[in-house]
N, C-alpha and C positions, 0 to 999 in steps of 0.2 A: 346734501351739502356739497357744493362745490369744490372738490379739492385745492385747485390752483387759487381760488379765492382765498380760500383758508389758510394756504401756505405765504400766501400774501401778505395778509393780517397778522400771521406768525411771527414775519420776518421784522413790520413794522413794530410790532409790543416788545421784539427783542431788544430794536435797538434804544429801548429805555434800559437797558442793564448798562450802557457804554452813555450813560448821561452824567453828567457831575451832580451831588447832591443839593446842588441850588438848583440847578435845571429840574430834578426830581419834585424840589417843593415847589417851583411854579406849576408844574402838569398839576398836582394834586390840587392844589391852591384854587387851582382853574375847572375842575371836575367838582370839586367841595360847593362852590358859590355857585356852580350850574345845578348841581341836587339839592342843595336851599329854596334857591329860587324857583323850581321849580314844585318842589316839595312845598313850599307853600301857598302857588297860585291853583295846585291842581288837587293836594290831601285835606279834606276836611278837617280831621285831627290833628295834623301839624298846622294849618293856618291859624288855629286857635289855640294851640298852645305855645308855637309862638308868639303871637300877642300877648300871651299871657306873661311870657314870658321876656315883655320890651320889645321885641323881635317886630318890625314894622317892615315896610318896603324900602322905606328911606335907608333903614340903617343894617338891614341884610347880605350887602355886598362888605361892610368892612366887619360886622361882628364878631369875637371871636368863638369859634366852635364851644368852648366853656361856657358859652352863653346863652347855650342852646339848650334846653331841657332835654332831661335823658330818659331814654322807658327801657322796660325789660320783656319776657314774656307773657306776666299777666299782663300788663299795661295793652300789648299784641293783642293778646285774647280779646280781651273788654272792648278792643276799639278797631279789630280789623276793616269792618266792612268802612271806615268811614278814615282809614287811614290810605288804606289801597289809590290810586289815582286813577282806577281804569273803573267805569259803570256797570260791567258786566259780568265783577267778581265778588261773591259773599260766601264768609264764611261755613254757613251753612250747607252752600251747594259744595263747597270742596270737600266737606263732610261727608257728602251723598256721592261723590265721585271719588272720592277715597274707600267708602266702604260696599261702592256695587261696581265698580271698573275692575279690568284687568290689572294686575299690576305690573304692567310694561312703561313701555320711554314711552308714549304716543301723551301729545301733551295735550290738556284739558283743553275744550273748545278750538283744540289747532293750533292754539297760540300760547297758553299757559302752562308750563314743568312745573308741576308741584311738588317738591321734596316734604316728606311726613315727617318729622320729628316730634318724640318725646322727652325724648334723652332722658338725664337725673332726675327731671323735675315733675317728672308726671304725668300732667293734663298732654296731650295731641297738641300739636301747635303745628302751621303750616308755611312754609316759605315759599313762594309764587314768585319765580322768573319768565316773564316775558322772553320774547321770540332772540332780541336784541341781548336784552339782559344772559340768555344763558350761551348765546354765543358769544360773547364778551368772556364768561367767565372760563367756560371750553377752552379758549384760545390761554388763559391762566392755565387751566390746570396742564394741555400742553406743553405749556412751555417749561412748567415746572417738573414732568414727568422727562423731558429733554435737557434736564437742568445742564450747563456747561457742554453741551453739544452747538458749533457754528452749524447755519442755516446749509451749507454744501454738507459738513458730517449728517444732516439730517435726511435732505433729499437723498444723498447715497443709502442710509438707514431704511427709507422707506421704499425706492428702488426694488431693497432686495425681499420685500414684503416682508412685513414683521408680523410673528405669531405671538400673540400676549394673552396671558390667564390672569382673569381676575378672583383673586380667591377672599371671601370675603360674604357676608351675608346678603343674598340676593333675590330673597322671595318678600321684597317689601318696595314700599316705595322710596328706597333709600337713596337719598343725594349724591352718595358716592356711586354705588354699583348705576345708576344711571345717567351720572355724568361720563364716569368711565365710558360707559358703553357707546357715547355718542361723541365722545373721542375719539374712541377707537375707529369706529364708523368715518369721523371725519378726514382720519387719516390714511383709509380706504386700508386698514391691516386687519387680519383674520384675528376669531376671539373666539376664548368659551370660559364660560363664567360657572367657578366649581362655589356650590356654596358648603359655609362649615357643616351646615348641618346631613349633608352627605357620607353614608359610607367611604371608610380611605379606599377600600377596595375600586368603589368607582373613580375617584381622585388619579388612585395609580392606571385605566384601564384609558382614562380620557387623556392624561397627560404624553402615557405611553405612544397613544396614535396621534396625536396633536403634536407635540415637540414644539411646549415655546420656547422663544428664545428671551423674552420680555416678562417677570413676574409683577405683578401690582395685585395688593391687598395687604388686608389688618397685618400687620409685623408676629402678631402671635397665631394667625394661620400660617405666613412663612415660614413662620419658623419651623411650622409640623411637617411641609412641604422638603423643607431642609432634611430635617432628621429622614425621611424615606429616602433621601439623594443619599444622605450618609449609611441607610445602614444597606445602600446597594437595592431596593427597592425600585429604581428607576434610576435611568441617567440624563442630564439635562446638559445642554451646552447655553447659557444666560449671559445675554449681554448687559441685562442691567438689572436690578432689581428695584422696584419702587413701592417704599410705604405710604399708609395712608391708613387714618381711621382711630387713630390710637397711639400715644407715646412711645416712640421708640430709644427703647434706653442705649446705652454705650455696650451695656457687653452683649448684647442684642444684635447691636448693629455688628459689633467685629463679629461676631457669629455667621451670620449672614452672608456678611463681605467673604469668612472665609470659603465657607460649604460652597459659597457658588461661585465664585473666584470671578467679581462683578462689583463692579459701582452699585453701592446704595444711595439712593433717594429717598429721602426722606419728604413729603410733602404735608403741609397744615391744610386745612380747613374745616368747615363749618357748615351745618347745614343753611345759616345766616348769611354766608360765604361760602363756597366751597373751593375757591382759589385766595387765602391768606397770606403762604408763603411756601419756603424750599428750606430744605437743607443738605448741603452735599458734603461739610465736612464737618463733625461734631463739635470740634473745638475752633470752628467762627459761629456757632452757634445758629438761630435759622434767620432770613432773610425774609422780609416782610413786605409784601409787593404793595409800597406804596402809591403805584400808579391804577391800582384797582381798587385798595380802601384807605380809609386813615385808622389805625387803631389808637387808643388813649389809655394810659394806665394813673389810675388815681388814688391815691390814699388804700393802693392794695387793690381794686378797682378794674377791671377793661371793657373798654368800653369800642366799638364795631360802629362806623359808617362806611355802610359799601357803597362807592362811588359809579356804582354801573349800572344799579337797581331801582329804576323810575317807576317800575309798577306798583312797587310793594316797596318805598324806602325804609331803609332803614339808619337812621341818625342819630348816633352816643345811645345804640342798643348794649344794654348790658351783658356781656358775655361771662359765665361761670369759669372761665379759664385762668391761668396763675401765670403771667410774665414779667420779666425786667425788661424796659427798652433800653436799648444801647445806639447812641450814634452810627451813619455807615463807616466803616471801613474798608481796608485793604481793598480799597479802587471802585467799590462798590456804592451805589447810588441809594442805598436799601437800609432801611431804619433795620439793626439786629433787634431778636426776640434772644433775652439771655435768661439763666436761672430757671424760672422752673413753667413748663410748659405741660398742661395738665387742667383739668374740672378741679375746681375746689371741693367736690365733693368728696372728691379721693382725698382723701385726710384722717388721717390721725390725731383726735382730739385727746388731751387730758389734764386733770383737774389734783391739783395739788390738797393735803388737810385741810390748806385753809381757804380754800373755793379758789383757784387761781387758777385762768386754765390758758393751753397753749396749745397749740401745732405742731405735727410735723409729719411732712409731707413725703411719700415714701418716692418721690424721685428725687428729693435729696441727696440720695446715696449715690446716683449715678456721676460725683464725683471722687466715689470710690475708683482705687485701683487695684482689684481683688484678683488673681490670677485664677484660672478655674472655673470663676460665679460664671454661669450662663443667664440664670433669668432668675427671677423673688417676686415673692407678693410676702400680704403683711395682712395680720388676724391680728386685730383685736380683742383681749382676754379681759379687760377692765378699765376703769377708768387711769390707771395709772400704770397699765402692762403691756406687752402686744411680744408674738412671735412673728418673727422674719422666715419664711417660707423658701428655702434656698434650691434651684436647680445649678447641679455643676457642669460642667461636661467631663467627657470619660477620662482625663488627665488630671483632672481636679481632685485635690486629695480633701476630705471634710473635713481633721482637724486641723490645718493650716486654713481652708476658707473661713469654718469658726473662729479662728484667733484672732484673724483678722480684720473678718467682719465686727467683731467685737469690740474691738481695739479704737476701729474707725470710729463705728458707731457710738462706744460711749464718749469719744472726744466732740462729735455734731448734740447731745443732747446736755452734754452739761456748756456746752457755749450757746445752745437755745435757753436754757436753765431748764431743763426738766430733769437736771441731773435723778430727781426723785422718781423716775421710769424704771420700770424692771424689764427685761426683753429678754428673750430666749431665738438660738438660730435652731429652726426644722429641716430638716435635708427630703425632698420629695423628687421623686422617679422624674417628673416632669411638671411643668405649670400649665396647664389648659384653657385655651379662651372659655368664657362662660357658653354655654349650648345656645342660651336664649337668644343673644346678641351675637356671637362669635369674634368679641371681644376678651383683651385679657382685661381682669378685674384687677386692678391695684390693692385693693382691702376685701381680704373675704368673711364669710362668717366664719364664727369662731366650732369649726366640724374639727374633732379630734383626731378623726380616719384619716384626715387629708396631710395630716405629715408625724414625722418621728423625731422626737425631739436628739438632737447629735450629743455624741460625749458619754 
């Protein structure tokens, strides 16, 4: 990859952050009717279900995206091979080079990145970015890992060679660890990529002789990274820190911000996307890069068109995620993602005597202001109970976070009406990503070991 090309293309994607938001929705406007149109002269699958769905040549350039029929992952499943635009990709062979390839960046045939995802839902499903397509997105997820740095703070940045750890699950063919990786490549900076499922002993041994100055990975491997900087384990001098992969909550984040005395980054995406958006300061909440997709939110609903993915389109794919859109603001050209940012799987369901049932979603709380909380997760004990799983940090006293948490907490469930919930706060040593994924888990099983009920 050419660097000076690349910083090229950087400079020019930047200056869409300094566009007014009518200029915003022409660019999009104009990328949206270009992957229609072409989506339908060249995918099998969408040619026909547009027609199905009214969608003709004539009336494709004014339709509104609502008009569009929407699919999910089974719909992906059932109809890849005849949804893809390119002749020399079927499901089945990425099947076969998924499960006898190395699992490195080297993309399929030369020209295809295949990112593997299962996520929540189960079956294998595959995302295929073209040559184009995953330089486009590269040049996103850059720009977001550089969030609020000018094009001169950047080349000075890179001048002085940056050393960055991605710490994060990396023995798959994951979206993330290999968009990273070809990022970093692009930016011609030094890497090493620690996965969770490694001994800390090697964590401390690699980090020690490396000295990054750049962190990126899941917020709940940082965090473990952190706790070794705090208990004097290693010392790290970070210029920034960048999340990815996973919700990063507020008392998380000031965590973070503190131990490494560093800008957090927060970054979105997807394996559908894996450049969505940014967030650099929690209370404008994230920033949605409209000039790489359009996202929809419907009747509770989101819904993914990536605007840069002609091999494999994907148009009002439905995404498992949970947001509120907000207009741009404060000078920014950037539809906000507000409220609650998260898989709908991560849910707290329950069902009242008389079959009634409701939600609620454990990032909710991250409109808490609890002095103390470090990190929580949430078990499920019934259909109408659940414990609150609390880490403090060392200044936190547990029963002030109990009272607290309490206090908040039953005022958010009897204005949902589940006033009729019972919940209990557990205080635990610490919250652990899961081993399998290196993910933290929002809802765990209900294991009695795993905390000690406070009070």
């Amino acid at each position: 990859m050419n660097i000076l090309k690349l910083l090229w293309e950087l400079a020019c994607l930047k200056r869409n952050e300094h566009k007014s938001p009518a200029q915003m929705q022409k660019i999009q406007r104009e990328k949206l009717r270009k992957l229609l149109v072409y989506a339908f002269q060249h995918s099998a699958y969408y040619h026909r279900e547009f027609v199905r769905a009214g969608i003709t040549e004539s009336n494709i350039h004014v339709a509104p995206l609502s008009a569009f029929p929407v699919i999910d992952k089974k719909v992906l499943l059932q109809n890849f091979d005849e949804l893809v635009t390119v002749p020399d990709l079927t499901q089945e062979e990425l099947r076969r080079f998924d499960a006898e390839a190395s699992t490195d960046r080297k993309p399929y045939k030369g020209k295809y990145h295949v990112v593997h995802s299962s996520g929540s839902t189960g079956k294998p499903g595959y995302f295929v970015y073209d040559n184009a397509a995953w330089r486009t997105m590269l040049l996103g997820i850059i720009r977001a890992a550089l969030w609020g740095m000018s094009m001169p703070q950047i080349l000075r940045l890179l001048a002085k060679g940056p050393r960055i750890a991605y710490i994060a699950a990396t023995d798959g063919r994951y979206g993330g660890a290999m968009a990273v990786g070809d990022g970093i490549d692009g930016v011609g900076a030094s890497q090493i990529h620690l996965d969770i499922k490694q001994p800390l002993s090697q964590w401390v041994e690699q980090l020690k002789a490396f000295q990054p100055n750049i962190i990126i990975g899941y917020p709940s491997a940082i965090k473990i990274l952190g706790e070794l900087v705090e208990r004097g384990d290693i010392e790290l001098s970070v210029l920034r820190v960048i999340s990815c992969g996973e919700p990063l909550g507020a008392g998380l984040r000031g965590y973070l911000e503190k131990v490494f005395a560093a800008p957090v980054i927060n970054t979105y995406g997807a394996s559908e996307s894996l450049a969505l958006g940014v967030e650099s300061d929690a209370k404008n909440g994230m920033l949605l890069f409209d000039d790489l997709n359009v996202i929809e939110v419907e009747n509770g609903e989101m819904y993914l068109t990536s605007l840069y993915n002609f091999a494999q389109p994907l148009i009002r794919y439905k995404l498992s995620d949970s947001l509120t859109l907000s207009p741009p603001a404060n000078g920014s050209p950037f539809t906000r993602a507000t409220g609650l940012l998260g898989r709908n799987e991560d849910m707290l369901w329950f069902e009242d005597d008389l079959g009634h049932r409701d939600f609620l979603h454990p990032l909710a709380i991250e409109g808490f202001c609890v002095e103390g909380l470090r990190d929580y997760q949430f078990q499920q004990t019934g259909s109408d109970s659940f414990i609150m799983l609390a880490e403090k940090t060392k200044s936190g006293l547990e029963t002030v976070i109990q009272a607290e948490i309490t206090a908040q907490m039953r005022g958010i469930l009897e204005e949902k009406g589940l006033g009729y919930v019972e919940f209990s706060v557990g205080f635990v040593d610490e919250i652990l990503p899961d081993p399998s994924t290196g993910k933290k888990r929002l809802i765990v099983q209900n294991h009695a070991e795993r905390w000690r009920k406070a009070g």
